[in-house]
VEXGUMI-385637 format. One record per residue (C-alpha): z, y, x. Coordinates in steps of 0.2 Angstrom, whole numbers, plus 2048, in hexadecimal, padded with zeros to 3 digits. Example, Ala and Ser with C-alpha at 12.3 -4.5 7.8 and 13.67 -1.06 7.14 Angstrom:
2
<r pz="827" py="7EA" px="83E"/>
<r pz="824" py="7FB" px="844"/>
//
This chain:
168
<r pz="800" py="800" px="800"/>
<r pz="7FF" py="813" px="806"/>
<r pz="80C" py="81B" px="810"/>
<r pz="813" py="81B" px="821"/>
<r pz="81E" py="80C" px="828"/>
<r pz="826" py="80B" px="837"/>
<r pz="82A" py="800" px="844"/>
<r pz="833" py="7FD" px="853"/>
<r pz="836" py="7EF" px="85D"/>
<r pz="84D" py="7E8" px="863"/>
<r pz="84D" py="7DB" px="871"/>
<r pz="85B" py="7D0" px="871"/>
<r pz="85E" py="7C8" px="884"/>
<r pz="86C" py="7BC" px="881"/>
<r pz="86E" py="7B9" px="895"/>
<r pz="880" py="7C1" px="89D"/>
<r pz="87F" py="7D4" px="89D"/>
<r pz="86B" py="7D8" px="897"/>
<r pz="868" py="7E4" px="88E"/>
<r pz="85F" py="7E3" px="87C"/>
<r pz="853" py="7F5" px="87D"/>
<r pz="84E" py="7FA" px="86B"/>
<r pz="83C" py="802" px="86D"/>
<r pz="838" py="813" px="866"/>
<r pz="832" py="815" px="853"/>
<r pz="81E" py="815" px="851"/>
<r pz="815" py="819" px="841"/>
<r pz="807" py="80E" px="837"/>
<r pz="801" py="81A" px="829"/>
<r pz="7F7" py="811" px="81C"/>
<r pz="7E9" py="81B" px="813"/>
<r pz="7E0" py="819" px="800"/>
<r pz="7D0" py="816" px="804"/>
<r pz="7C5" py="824" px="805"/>
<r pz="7BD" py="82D" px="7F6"/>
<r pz="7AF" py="83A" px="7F6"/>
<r pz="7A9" py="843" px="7E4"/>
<r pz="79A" py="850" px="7E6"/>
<r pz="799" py="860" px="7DD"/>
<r pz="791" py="868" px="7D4"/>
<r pz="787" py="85A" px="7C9"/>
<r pz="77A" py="864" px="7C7"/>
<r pz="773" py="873" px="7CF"/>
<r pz="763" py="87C" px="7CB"/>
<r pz="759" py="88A" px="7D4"/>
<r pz="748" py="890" px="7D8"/>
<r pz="73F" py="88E" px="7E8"/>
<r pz="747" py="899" px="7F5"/>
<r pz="759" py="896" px="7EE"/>
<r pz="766" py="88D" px="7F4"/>
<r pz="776" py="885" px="7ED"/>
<r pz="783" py="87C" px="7F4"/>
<r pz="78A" py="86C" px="7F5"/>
<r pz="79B" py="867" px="7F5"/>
<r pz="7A5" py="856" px="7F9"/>
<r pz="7B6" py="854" px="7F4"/>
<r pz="7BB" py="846" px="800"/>
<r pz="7CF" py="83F" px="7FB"/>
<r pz="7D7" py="82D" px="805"/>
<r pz="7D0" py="829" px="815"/>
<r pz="7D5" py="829" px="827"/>
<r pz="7D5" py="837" px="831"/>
<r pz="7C6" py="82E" px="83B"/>
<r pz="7B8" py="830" px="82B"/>
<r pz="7A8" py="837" px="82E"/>
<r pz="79E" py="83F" px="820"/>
<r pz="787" py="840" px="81F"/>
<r pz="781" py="845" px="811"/>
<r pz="770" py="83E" px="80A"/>
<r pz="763" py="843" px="800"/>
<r pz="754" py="839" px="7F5"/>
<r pz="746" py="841" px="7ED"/>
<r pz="744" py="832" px="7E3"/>
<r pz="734" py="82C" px="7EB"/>
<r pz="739" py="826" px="7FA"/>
<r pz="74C" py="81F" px="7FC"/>
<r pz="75C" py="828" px="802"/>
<r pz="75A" py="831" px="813"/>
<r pz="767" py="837" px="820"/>
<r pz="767" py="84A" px="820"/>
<r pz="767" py="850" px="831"/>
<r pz="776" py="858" px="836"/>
<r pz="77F" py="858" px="824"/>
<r pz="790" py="850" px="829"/>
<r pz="79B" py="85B" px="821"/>
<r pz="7A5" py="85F" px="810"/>
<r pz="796" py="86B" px="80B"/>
<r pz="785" py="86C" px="809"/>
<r pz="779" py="87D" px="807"/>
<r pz="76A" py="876" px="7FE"/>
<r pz="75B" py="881" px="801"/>
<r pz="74E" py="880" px="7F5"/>
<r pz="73E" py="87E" px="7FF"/>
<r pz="734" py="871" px="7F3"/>
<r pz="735" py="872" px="7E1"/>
<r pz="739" py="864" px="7D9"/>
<r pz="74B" py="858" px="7D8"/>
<r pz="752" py="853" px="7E4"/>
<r pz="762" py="846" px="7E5"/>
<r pz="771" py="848" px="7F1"/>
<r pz="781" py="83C" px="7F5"/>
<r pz="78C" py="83A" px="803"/>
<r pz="790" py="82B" px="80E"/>
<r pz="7A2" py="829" px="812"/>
<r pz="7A4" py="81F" px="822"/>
<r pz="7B5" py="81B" px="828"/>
<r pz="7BA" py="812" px="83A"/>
<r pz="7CB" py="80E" px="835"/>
<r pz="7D0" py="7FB" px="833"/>
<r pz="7CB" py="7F6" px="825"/>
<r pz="7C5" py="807" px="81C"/>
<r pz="7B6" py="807" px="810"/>
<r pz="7A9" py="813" px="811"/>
<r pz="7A5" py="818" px="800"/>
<r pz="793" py="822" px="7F9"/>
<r pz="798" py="833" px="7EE"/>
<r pz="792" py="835" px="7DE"/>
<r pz="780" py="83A" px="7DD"/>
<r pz="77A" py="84C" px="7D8"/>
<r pz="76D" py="854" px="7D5"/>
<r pz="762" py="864" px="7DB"/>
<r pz="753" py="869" px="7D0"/>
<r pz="74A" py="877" px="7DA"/>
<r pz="73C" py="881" px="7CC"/>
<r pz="72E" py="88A" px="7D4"/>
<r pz="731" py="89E" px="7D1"/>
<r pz="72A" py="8A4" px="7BF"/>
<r pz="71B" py="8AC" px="7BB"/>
<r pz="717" py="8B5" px="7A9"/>
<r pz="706" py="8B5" px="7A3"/>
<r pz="703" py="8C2" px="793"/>
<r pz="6F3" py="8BF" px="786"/>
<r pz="6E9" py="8C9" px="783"/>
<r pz="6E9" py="8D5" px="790"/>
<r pz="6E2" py="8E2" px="781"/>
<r pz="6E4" py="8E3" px="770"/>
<r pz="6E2" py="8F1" px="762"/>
<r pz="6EA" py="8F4" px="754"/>
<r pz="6E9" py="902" px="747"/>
<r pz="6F9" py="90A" px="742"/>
<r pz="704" py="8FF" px="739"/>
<r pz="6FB" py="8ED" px="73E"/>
<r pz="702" py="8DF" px="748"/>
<r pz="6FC" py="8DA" px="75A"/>
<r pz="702" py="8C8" px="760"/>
<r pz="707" py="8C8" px="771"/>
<r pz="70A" py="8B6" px="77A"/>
<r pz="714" py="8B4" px="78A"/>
<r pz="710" py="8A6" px="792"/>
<r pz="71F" py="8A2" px="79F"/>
<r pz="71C" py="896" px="7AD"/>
<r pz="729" py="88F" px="7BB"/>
<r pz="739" py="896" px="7BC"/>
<r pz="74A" py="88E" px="7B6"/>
<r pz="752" py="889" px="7A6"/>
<r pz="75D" py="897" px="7A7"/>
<r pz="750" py="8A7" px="7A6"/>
<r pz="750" py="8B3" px="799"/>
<r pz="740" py="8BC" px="78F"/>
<r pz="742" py="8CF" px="78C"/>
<r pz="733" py="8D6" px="786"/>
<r pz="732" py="8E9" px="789"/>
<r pz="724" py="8F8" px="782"/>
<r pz="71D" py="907" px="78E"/>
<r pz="713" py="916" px="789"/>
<r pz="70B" py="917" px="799"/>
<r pz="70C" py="905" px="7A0"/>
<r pz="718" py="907" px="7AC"/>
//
């Protein structure tokens, strides 16, 4: 179970006048095993962004390391180079989704070395607005039909249309 025990060793010499030493206290401390949850689940930005990663490790040894992975679904988990520590700063290069874990590996005796929780990274291409017709008239009191047609961006952009006299 975890927690410190300690030991020591007595020698007992039963010959005439030895001495029976008692050796100092030493400490085995006994660790959970590790556990290492990503956050946030779910991170979404548009290509240029970045976001960051975070791993909430809790048992272990002092003697863990930590690499983070990622997967693009099309060609198996891969070591990210140089990512061995609690956070990650994602930079949105590539649109598209990307999957992220963390490998847990412990040199203790007897340690595991357990895989995070997945999350995921969508990166979205920057959004572009295209408005039809480019012209219209209308006489005083009739109604012209704009469309917006909104390409890219996140899930979390807003509309806003907005009128000018001069177009500026």
């Amino acid at each position: 179970t975890p927690g410190i025990t300690y030991y020591r060793i007595v020698i007992t010499d039963n010959l005439s006048d030895c001495s029976d030493p008692v050796s100092a206290s030493v400490s085995v401390t006994v660790q959970p095993d590790a556990l290492v949850t990503l956050s946030p689940a779910t991170s979404e930005i548009c290509t240029g962004g970045s976001t960051l990663l975070t791993a909430t490790i809790t048992g272990g040894s002092g003697n863990l390391t930590i690499q983070w992975q990622s997967n693009t679904n099309s060609g198996g988990w891969q070591v990210v180079p140089g990512a061995t520590s609690t956070t990650y700063l994602v930079n949105g290069v590539v649109t598209g989704s990307i999957l992220y874990r963390v490998q847990i590996t412990d040199n203790f005796s007897d340690c595991s070395d357990p895989l995070s929780n997945q999350v995921t990274v969508v990166v979205q291409p920057d959004a572009t607005v295209n408005v039809t017709p480019a012209t219209t008239e209308v006489c005083v009191g009739g109604i012209a039909t704009l469309t917006a047609v909104i390409t890219g961006g996140s899930s979390q952009l807003t509309r806003q249309w907005q009128s000018s006299p001069d177009g500026t």
